[in-house]
C-alpha positions as CSV (number, residue, x, y, z in Angstrom):
1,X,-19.2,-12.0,-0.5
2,X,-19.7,-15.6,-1.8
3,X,-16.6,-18.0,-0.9
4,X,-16.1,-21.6,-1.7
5,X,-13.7,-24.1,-2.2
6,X,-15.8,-25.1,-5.3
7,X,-15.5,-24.1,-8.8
8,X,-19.0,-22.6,-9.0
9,X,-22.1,-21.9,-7.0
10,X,-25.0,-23.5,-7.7
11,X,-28.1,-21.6,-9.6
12,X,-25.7,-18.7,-10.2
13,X,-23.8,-18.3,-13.0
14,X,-20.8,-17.1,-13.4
15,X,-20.6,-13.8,-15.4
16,X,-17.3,-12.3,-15.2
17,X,-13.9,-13.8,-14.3
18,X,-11.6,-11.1,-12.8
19,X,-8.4,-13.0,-11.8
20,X,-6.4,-15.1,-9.6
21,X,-6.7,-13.5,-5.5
22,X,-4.6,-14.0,-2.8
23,X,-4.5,-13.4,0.8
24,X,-1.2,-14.0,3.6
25,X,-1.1,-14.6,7.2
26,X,2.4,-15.4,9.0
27,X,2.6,-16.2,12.3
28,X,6.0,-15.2,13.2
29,X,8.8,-17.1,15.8
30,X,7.3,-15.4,19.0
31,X,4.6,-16.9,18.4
32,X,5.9,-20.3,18.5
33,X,7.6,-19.4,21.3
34,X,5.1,-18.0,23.5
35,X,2.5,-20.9,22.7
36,X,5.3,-23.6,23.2
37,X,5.6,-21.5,26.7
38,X,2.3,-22.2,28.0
39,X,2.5,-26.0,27.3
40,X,-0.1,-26.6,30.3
41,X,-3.0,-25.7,27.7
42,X,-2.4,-29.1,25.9
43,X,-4.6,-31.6,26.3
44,X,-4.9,-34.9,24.7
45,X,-2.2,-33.8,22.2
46,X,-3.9,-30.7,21.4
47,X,-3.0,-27.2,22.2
48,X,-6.3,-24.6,22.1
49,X,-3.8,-21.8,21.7
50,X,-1.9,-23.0,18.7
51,X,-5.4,-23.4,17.2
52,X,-6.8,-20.5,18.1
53,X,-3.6,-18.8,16.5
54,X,-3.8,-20.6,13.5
55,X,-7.2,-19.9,13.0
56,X,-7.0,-16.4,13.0
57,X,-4.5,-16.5,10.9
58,X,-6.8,-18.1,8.2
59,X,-9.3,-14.9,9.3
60,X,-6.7,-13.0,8.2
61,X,-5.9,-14.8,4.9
62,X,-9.5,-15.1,3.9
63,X,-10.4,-11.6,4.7
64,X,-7.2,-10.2,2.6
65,X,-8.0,-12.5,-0.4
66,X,-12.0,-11.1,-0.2
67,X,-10.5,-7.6,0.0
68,X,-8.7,-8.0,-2.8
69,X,-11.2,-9.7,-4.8
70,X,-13.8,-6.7,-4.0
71,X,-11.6,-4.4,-5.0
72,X,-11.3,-5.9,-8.7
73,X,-15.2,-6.0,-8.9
74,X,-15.9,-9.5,-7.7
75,X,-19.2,-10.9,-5.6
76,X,-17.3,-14.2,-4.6
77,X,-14.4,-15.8,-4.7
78,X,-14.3,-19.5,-6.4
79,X,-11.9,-22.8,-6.0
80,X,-10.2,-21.6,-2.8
81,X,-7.4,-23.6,-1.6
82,X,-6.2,-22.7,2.0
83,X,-1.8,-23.8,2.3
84,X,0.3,-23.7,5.1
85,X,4.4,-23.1,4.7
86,X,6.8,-23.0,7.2
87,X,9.5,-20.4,6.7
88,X,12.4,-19.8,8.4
89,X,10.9,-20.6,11.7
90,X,7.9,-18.8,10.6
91,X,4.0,-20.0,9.5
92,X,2.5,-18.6,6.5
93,X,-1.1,-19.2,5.9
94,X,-2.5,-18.7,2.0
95,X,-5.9,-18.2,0.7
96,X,-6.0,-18.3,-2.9
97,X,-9.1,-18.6,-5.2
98,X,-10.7,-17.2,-8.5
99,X,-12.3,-13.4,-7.7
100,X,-15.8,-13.9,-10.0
101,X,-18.7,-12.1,-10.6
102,X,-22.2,-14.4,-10.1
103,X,-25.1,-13.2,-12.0
């Protein structure tokens, strides 16, 4: 499957729009709590584990929003927009793009 943050891919049309898709990660309190526990990995201002946390959670969002988008007929997803929310203590990570059909 196709993704980008643009609205089209170049030399392929696009053939068929098929909707909005969506995909959601949260990262709940433990988390905070168990990466704020192992402060020692921060270096330079940087934690690796709050990264590497974060970034799966964009895994997650992507592959959900994909998923989704596949199962509506779509060979790539178009004008994705990654957000991240904090919720009660929680972080919420949001793919959302255009499911399409390239020709």
């Amino acid at each position: 499957m196709i993704t980008t943050t643009t609205p089209s891919v170049e030399g392929r049309p696009i053939t068929a729009y098929h909707g909005i898709v969506v995909g959601e990660a949260i990262l709940g309190a433990n988390v905070f709590r168990d990466l704020f526990a192992g402060i020692t990995d921060i270096i330079g201002g940087r934690s690796g584990a709050y990264e590497e946390e974060l970034g799966k959670a964009r895994t997650v969002a992507l592959q959900e929003m994909q998923d989704r988008a596949r199962e509506m007929g779509a060979n790539a997803v178009v004008g994705i927009d990654l957000d991240y929310e904090v919720i009660n203590n929680m972080l919420m990570v949001s793919a959302s793009g255009t499911a399409v059909t390239l020709g």
